[in-house]
C-alpha positions as CSV (number, residue, x, y, z in Angstrom):
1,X,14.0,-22.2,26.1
2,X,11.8,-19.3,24.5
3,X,10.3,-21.6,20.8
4,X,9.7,-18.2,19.0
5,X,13.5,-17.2,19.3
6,X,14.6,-17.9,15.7
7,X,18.1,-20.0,15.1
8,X,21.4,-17.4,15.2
9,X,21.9,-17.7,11.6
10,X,18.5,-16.6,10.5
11,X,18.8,-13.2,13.1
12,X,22.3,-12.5,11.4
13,X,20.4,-12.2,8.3
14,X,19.3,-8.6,7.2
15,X,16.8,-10.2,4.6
16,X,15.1,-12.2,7.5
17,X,15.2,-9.0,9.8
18,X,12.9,-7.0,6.8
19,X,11.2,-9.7,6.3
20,X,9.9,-10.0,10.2
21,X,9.9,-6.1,9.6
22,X,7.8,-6.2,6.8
23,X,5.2,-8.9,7.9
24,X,4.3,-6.8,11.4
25,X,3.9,-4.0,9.0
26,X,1.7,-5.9,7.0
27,X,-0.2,-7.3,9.8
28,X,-0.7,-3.9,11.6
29,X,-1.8,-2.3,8.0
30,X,-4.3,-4.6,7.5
31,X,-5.8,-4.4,11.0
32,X,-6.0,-0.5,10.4
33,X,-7.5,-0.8,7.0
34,X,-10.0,-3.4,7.8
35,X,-11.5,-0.7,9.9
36,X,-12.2,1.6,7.1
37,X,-13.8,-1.7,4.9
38,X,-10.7,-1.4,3.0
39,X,-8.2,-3.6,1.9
40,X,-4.2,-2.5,1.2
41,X,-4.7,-3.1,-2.1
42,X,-7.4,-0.7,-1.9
43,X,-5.4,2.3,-0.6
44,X,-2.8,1.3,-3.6
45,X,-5.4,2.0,-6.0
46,X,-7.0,5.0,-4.5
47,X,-3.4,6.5,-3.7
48,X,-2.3,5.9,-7.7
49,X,-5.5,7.4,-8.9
50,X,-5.4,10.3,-7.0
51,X,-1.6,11.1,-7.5
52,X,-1.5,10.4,-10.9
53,X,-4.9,11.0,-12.1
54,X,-7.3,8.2,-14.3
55,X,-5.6,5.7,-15.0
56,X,-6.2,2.5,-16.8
57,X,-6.2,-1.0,-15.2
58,X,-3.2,-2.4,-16.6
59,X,-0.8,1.0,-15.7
60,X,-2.4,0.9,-12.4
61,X,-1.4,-2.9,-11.9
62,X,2.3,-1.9,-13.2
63,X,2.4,0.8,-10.9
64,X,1.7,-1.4,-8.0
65,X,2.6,-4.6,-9.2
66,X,-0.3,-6.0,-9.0
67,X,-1.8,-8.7,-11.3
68,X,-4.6,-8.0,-14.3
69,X,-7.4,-10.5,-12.0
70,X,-6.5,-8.5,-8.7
71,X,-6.5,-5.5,-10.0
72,X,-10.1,-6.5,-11.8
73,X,-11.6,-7.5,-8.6
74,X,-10.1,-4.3,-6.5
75,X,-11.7,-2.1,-9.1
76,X,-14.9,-3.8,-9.3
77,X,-15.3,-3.5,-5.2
78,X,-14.3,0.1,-5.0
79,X,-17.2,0.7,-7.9
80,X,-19.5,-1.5,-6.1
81,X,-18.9,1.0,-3.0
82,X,-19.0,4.4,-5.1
83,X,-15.2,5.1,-4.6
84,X,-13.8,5.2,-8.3
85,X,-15.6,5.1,-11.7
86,X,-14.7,2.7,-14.3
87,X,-15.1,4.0,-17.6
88,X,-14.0,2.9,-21.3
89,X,-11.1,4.5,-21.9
90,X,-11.5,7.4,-24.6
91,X,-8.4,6.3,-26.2
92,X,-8.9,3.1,-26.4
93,X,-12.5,1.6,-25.9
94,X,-10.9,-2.3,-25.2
95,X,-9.6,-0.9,-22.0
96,X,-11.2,1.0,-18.9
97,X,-9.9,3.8,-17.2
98,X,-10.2,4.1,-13.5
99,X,-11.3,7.6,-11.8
100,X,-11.1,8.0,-8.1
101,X,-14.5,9.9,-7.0
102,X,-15.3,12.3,-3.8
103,X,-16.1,9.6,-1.8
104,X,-12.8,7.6,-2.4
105,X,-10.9,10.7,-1.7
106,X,-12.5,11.1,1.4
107,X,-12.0,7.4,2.5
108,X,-8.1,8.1,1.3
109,X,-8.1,10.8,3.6
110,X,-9.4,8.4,6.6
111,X,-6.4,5.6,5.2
112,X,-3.9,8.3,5.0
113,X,-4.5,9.5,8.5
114,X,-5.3,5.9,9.7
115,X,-1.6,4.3,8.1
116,X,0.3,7.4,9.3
117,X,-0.7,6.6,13.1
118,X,-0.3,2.9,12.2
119,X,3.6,3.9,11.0
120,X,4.1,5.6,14.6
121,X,3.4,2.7,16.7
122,X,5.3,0.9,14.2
123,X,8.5,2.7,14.3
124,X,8.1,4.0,18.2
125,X,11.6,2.6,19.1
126,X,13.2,4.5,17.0
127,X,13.7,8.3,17.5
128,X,12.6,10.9,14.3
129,X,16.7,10.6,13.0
130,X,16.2,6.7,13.1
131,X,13.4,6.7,11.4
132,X,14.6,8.9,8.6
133,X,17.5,7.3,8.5
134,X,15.5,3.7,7.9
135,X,13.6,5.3,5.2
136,X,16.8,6.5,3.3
137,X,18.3,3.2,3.6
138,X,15.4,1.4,2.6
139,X,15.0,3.4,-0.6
140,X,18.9,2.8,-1.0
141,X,17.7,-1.1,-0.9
142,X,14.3,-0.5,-3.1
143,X,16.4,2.0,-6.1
144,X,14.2,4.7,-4.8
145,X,14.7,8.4,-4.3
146,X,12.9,9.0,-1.0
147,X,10.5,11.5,0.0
C-alpha cells in the first residue's frame, strides 16, 4: 500500500489536481528564485514595475494581490539591494512610488530566463499543443485572456 496515494475522491477532484499542480509549481519556483537571492514575490514586483512603469505600493499590491505589510517589506529588500527606487509620489507625497532600476531589470532578465526553464521541466509531459491547450484552459478558469 503506497501512503502518498491520495483517497479516490480527492484524485476525482479537478480543484485538488490544480492544487497538487500549483504547489509543485510553487515549490520548483521558489527553488529557482532562491538562486537569484530572490523571492516570488520579488519577480511580482519587478515584473509589474517594468510592464507597467512606477507604480505606487498600494496599485502594485492590487495588481498582485498582495497585502500593504508584504508589499512594504518586498519593496524595502529590493531597495536595500539597489533593484527599485522608492520615491514620494509626485502626486501625492503620503504615498511612494516604486521604480524598477538597471540592476532590477537585469536580475528580471536572470528570473525571466530562470522561471521559463523552471516551466519546461514543469510541463515536460505534456507536448507544445498540451501545453497551450493548459494555458487556455486555465485562463478560461482564472477570467483571463491568455497570452
Amino acid at each position: 500500500m503506497d501512503l502518498r496515494e491520495p483517497p479516490r475522491r480527492l484524485r476525482a477532484l479537478t480543484s485538488y489536481a490544480v492544487t497538487l499542480a500549483a504547489a509543485q509549481a510553487g515549490e520548483l519556483a521558489g527553488r529557482r528564485v532562491t538562486r537569484h537571492g530572490a523571492t516570488k514575490a520579488a519577480f511580482g514586483v519587478l515584473a509589474v514595475l517594468d510592464e507597467f512603469g512606477p507604480s505606487s505600493q498600494a496599485d502594485l499590491g492590487r495588481r498582485l494581490g498582495m497585502d500593504r505589510r508584504s508589499v512594504s517589506e518586498e519593496a524595502a529588500r529590493l531597495e536595500r539591494e539597489g533593484f527599485i527606487l522608492r520615491k514620494p509620489d509626485p502626486a501625492d507625497s503620503r504615498r511612494n512610488r516604486l521604480e524598477i532600476t538597471s540592476p532590477g531589470r537585469e536580475l528580471l532578465s536572470q528570473l525571466d530566463e530562470s522561471l521559463s526553464a523552471m516551466q519546461d521541466e514543469l510541463l515536460a509531459p505534456l507536448s507544445a499543443h498540451e501545453r497551450g491547450e493548459l494555458v487556455r484552459l486555465l485562463a478560461l478558469v482564472n477570467r483571463q485572456a491568455p497570452e
